[in-house]
C-alpha positions in Angstrom: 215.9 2.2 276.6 217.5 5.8 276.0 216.3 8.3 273.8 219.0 7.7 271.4 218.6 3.9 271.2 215.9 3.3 268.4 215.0 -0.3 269.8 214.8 -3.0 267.7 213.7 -2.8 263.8 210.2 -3.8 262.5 209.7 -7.6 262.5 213.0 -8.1 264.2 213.0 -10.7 267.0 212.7 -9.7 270.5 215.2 -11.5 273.3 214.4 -9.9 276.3 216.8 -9.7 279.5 216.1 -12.4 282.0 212.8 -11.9 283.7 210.1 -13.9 286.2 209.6 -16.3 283.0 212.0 -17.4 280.2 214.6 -19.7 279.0 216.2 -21.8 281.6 214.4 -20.3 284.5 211.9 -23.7 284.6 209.0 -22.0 284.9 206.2 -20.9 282.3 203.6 -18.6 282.7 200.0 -18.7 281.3 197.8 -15.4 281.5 194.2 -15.6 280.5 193.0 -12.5 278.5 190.6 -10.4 280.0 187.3 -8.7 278.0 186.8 -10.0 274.7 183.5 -10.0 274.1 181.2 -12.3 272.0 182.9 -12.2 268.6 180.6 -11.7 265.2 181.6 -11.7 262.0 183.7 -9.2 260.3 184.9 -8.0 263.6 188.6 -6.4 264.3 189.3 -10.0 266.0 193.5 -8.5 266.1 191.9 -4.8 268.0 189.9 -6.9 270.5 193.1 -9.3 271.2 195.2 -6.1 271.8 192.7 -4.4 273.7 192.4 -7.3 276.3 196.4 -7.5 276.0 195.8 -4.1 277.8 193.0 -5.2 280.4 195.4 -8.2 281.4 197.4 -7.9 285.0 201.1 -8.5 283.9 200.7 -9.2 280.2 202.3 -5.9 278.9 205.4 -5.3 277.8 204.9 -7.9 275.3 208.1 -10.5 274.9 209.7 -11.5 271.8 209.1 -14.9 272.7 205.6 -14.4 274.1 203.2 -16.5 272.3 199.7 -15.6 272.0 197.3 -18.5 271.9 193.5 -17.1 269.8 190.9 -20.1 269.7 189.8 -21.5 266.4 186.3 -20.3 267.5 186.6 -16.8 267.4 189.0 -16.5 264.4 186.4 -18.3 262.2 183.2 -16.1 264.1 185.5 -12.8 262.5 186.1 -14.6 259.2 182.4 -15.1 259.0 182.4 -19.4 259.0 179.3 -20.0 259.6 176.9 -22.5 257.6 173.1 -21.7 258.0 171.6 -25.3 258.1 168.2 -24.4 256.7 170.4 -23.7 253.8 171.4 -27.0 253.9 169.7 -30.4 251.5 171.5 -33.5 253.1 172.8 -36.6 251.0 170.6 -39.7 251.1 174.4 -40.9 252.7 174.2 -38.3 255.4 170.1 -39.0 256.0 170.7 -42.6 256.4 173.9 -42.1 259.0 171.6 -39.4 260.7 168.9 -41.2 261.2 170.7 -44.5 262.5 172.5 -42.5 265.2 170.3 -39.8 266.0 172.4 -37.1 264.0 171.1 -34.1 262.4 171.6 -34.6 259.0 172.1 -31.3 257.5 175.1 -31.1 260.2 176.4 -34.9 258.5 176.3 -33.1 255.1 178.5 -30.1 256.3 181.2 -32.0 257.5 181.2 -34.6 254.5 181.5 -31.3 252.6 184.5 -30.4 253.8 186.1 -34.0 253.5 188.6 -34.4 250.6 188.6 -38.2 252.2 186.3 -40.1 254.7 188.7 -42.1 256.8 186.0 -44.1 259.2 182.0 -43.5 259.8 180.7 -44.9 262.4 179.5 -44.8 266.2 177.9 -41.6 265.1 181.3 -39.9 264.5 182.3 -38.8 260.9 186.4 -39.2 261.0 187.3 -37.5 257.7 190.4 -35.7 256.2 189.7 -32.0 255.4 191.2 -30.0 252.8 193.8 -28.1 254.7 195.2 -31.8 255.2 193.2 -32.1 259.5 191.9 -35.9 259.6 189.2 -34.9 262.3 186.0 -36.1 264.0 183.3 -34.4 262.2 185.4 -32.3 260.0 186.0 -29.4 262.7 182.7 -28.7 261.9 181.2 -26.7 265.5 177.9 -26.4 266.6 178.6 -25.5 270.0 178.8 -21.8 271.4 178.5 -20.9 268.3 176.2 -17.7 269.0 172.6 -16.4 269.0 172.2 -18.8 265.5 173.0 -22.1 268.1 170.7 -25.2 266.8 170.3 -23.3 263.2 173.8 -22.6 262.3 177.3 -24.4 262.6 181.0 -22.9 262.2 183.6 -24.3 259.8 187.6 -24.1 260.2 189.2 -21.0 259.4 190.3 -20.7 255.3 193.4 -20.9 256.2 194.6 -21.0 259.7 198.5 -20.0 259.6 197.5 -17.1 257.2 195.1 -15.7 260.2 197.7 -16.2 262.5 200.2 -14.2 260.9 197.7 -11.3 260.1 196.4 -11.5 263.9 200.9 -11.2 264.7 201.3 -8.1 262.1 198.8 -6.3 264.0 199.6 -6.6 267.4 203.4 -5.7 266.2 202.0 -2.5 264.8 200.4 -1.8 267.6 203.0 -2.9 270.7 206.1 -2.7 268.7 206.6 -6.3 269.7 206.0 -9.3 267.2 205.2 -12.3 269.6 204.2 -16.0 268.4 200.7 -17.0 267.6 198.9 -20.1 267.4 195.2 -20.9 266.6 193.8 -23.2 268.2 191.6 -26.0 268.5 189.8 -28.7 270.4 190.9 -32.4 269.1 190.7 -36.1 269.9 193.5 -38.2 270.0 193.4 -41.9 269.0 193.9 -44.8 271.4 192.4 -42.4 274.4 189.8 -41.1 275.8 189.0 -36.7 275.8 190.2 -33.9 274.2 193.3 -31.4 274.0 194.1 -28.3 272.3 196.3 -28.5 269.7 197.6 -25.9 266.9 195.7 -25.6 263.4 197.6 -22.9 262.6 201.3 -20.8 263.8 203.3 -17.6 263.0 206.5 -16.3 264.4 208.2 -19.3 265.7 209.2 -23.3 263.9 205.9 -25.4 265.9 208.3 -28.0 266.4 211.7 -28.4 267.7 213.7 -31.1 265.7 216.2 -33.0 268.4 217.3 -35.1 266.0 220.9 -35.9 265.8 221.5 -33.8 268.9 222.6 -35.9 272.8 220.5 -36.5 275.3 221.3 -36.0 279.4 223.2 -38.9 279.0 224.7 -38.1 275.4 223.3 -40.6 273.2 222.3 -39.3 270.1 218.6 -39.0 269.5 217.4 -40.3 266.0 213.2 -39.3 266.1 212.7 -37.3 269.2 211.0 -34.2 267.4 209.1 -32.1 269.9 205.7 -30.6 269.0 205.6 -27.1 270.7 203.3 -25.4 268.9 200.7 -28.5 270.2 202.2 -27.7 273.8 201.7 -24.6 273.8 198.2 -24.5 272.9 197.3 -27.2 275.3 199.1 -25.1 278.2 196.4 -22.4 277.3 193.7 -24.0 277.3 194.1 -24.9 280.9 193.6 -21.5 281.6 190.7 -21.1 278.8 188.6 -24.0 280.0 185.7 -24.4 277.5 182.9 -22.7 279.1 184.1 -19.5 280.9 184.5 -17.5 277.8 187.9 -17.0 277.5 189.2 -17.8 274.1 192.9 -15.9 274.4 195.9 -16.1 276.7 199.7 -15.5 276.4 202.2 -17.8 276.9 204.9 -16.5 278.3 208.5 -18.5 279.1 208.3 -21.5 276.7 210.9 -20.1 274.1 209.8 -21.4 271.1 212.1 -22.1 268.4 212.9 -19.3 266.2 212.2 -19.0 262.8 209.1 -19.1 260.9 207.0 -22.2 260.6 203.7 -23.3 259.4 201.2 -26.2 260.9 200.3 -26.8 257.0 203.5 -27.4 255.8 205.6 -28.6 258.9 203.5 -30.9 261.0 201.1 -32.4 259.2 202.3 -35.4 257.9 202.6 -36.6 254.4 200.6 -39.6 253.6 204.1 -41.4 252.3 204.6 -41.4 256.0 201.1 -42.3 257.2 201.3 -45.6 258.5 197.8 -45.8 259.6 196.3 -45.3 255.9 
């Protein structure tokens, strides 16, 4: 860039020229983010993110359409989510359910809590629909590497998970000049199959999913319900380089183009009950 060319205006989308990763090259980089330490609450979660954007081989200059994945975990850790259980007096519901499946019941009460709706309890799972519209075993509710308060305390959702990923966005554009994508993420089932996958609870700076509809195919039929859920694909690319146990809970994305435009997990993918067939 010359000195006379003032680059590109605040919050105005980056395309960069053809590099080793990006559209129509087939190939999509993954960078795990180096340093962040053991996140508490209150901490400067968007500082740490950028500081390890700094620590990481190859991860600076940021990309326009660079997307940064940040775990559920360590969002809700900086928003302070945590439940101190010997706060917590459990529901004759929630002893009974406990005590039939070996459950801790002040853990039963949290996540019926947080249910707006209890879709299915049984097999010692609580399946229930929280009130950012999730339907979720146990209510996202985590008691797992959740700190020094592990056995005592358990972690919630985040508020409100699109909200922190556009303030975690704003800051790292302040500070690189660059707005990338964002997704929080988080560790889910999926029904009809066994294990889990990382999905996206929560977007900012790109559509989460890419409507196909009404456009051909490779062959040109018309497609009438292919809707592609990138914002899901993206997190679950991260998390192969996250793993769940080698404290890494941040990478960037880099060559999956996301579509542009400004989305929300809330309001785009979650689907209405009108449409719910399982209900």
């Amino acid at each position: 860039m010359s000195s006379a060319d003032p680059g590109p205006a605040r919050g105005e989308s980056v395309r960069p020229a053809p590099g080793p990763a990006g559209p129509g090259t087939g190939r999509l980089e993954v960078f795990a983010l180096d340093g962040i330490p053991e996140i508490r609450s209150g901490d400067d979660l968007a500082t740490l993110v950028g500081d390890a954007l700094e620590r990481t081989d190859g991860a600076l200059p940021l990309r326009g359409d660079d997307v940064l994945v940040v775990t559920q975990k360590i969002v809700s850790k900086a928003e302070g989510a945590f439940v101190d259980l010997s706060a917590v007096q459990p529901r004759l519901e929630a002893v009974a359910y406990a005590s039939r499946w070996g459950r801790d019941a002040r853990q039963v009460e949290v996540v019926l809590r947080q249910a707006v709706r209890v879709v299915r309890m049984d097999n010692g799972v609580v399946i229930v629909e929280t009130r950012h519209g999730f339907i979720l075993a146990n209510g996202g509710v985590d008691a797992s590497n959740v700190g020094a308060g592990s056995g005592d305390t358990v972690l919630l959702l985040p508020d409100d998970p699109d909200a922190s990923a556009r303030r975690i966005r704003e800051a790292v554009e302040q500070r690189f000049g660059v707005a990338p994508g964002v997704v929080i993420s988080d560790s889910l089932g999926r029904p009809w199959r066994f294990g889990i996958t990382d999905l996206a609870i929560g977007v900012a700076g790109f559509r989460p999913n890419e409507d196909l509809r009404g456009t051909a195919d490779a062959d040109g039929r018309v497609m009438s319900a292919t809707i592609r859920a990138v914002a899901d694909e993206i997190a679950s690319a991260a998390e192969l380089v996250l793993g769940k146990t080698a404290r890494r809970p941040a990478a960037l994305v880099r060559g999956a183009s996301p579509p542009p435009g400004e989305g929300s997990i809330a309001a785009d993918v979650l689907m209405p009950a009108e449409l719910d067939l399982f209900r």
